[in-house]
C-alpha positions in Angstrom: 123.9 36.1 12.4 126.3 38.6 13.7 130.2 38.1 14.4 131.1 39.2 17.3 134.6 40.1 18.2 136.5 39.7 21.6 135.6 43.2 22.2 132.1 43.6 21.6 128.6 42.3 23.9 125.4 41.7 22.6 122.8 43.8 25.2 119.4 43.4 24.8 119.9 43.2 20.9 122.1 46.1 20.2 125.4 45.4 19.7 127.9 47.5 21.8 131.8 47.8 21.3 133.2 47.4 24.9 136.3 49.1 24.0 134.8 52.7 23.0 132.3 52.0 25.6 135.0 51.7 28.2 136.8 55.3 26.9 133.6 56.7 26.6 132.8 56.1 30.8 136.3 57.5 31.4 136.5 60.2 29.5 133.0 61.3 31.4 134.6 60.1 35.0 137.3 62.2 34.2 135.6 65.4 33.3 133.4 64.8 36.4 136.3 64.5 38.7 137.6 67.5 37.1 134.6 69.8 37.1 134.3 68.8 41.3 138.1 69.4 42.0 137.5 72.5 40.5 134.3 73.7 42.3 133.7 77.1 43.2 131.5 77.5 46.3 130.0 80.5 47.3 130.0 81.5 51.0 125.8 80.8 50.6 126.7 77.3 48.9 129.2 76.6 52.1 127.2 78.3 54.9 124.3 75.6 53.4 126.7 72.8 53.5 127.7 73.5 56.9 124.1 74.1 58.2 123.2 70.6 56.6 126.7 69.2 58.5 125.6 71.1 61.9 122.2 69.4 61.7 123.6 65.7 61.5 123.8 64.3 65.2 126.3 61.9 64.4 128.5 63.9 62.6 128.3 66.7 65.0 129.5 64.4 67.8 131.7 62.2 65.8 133.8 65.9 65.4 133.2 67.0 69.1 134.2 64.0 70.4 137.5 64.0 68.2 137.8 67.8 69.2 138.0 67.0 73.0 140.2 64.7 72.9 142.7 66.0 70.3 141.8 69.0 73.2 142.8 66.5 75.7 146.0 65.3 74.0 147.1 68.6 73.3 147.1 69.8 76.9 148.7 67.3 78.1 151.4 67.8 76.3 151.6 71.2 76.1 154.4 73.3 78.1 153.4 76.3 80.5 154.8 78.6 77.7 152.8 76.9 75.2 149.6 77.3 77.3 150.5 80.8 78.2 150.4 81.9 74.7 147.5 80.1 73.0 143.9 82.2 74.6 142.1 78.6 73.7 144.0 76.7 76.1 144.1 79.2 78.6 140.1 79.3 78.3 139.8 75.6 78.0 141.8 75.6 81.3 140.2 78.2 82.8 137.1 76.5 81.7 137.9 73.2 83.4 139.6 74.4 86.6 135.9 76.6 87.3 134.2 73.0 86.6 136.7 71.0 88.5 136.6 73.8 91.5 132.5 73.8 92.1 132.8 70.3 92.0 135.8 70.3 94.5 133.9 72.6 96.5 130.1 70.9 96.4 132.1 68.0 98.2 134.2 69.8 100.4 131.0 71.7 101.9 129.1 68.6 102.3 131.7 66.7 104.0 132.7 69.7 106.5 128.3 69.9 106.8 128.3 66.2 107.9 131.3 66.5 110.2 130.6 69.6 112.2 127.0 68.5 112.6 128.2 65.3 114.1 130.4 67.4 116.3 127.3 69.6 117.2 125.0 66.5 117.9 128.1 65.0 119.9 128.7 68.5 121.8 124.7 68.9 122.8 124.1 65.6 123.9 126.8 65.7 126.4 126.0 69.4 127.6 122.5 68.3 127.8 123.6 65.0 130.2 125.9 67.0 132.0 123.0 69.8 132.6 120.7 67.5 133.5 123.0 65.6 136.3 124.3 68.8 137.6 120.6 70.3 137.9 119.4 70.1 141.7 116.1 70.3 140.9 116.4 67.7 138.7 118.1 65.5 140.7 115.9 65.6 143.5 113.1 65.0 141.0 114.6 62.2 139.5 115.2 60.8 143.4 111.6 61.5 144.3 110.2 59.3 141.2 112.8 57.0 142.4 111.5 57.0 145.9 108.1 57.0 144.6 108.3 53.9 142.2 109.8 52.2 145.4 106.8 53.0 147.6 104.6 51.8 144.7 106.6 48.7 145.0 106.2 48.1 148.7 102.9 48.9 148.5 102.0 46.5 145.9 104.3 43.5 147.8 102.3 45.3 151.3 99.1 44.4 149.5 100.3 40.9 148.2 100.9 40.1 151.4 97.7 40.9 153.0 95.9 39.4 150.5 97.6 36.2 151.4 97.1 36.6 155.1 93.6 36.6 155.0 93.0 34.0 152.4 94.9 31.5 154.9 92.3 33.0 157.8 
């Protein structure tokens, strides 16, 4: 039987001295975190990682999101000299005022559309009444159908009448 010390684990039979073990993971962290801080990329190597980085949906707009509004932020803050001398805010600006100014526009046209076509509907309707009272022709038309619907009337109370006469003979 085997005497094991504080610092040493049975594992599947073999006998293994935690201590050493415990140097010997460090000592090969260590010269892994070593060889990656020291990393030399090639432009290939980094065009790949960034195709790869491109390609990922969420981390493309995870940093596009972030982007705008650090844009936002920035703007906001920034002072007419400041904009005046960066060409990415004045595009970004110029970019937005051309989006804000079609849409400023769409509405503009379509509310001016409505309201001078109500004003047109409005300005027909009452030439077209006006032109149809001031018309002779029209008028004596109009009194003639008048005059006829009346006759139709008589005529039909006229018949009525008669018809009641000679029932009562």
């Amino acid at each position: 039987m085997l005497n094991l010390s504080p610092n040493t684990a049975q594992i599947s039979g073999i006998t293994v001295e935690l201590d050493s073990l415990h140097k010997s993971y460090l000592a090969i962290f260590q010269e892994a975190k070593s060889q990656l801080e020291n990393i030399d990329l090639t432009d290939e190597n980094l065009s790949d990682i960034t195709k790869k980085l491109a390609a990922n949906k969420t981390f493309s707009h995870d940093i596009a999101s972030d982007s705008v509004l650090a844009l936002a932020g920035f703007l906001k803050d920034a002072t007419d000299d400041t904009v005046a001398n960066s060409s990415a805010l004045q595009g970004l600006l110029s970019a937005l005022e051309t989006r804000i100014w079609h849409r400023i526009y769409a509405n503009i046209t379509d509310v001016i559309s409505t309201m001078v076509e109500a004003q047109i509907n409005t300005a027909v309707d009452a030439a077209i009444d006006k032109c149809l009272k001031d018309n002779e022709l029209i008028t004596r038309g109009s009194s003639a159908l008048d005059l006829i619907n009346q006759l139709q009337q008589l005529a039909a109370v006229n018949e009525q009448t008669t018809e009641t006469k000679t029932e009562d003979n």
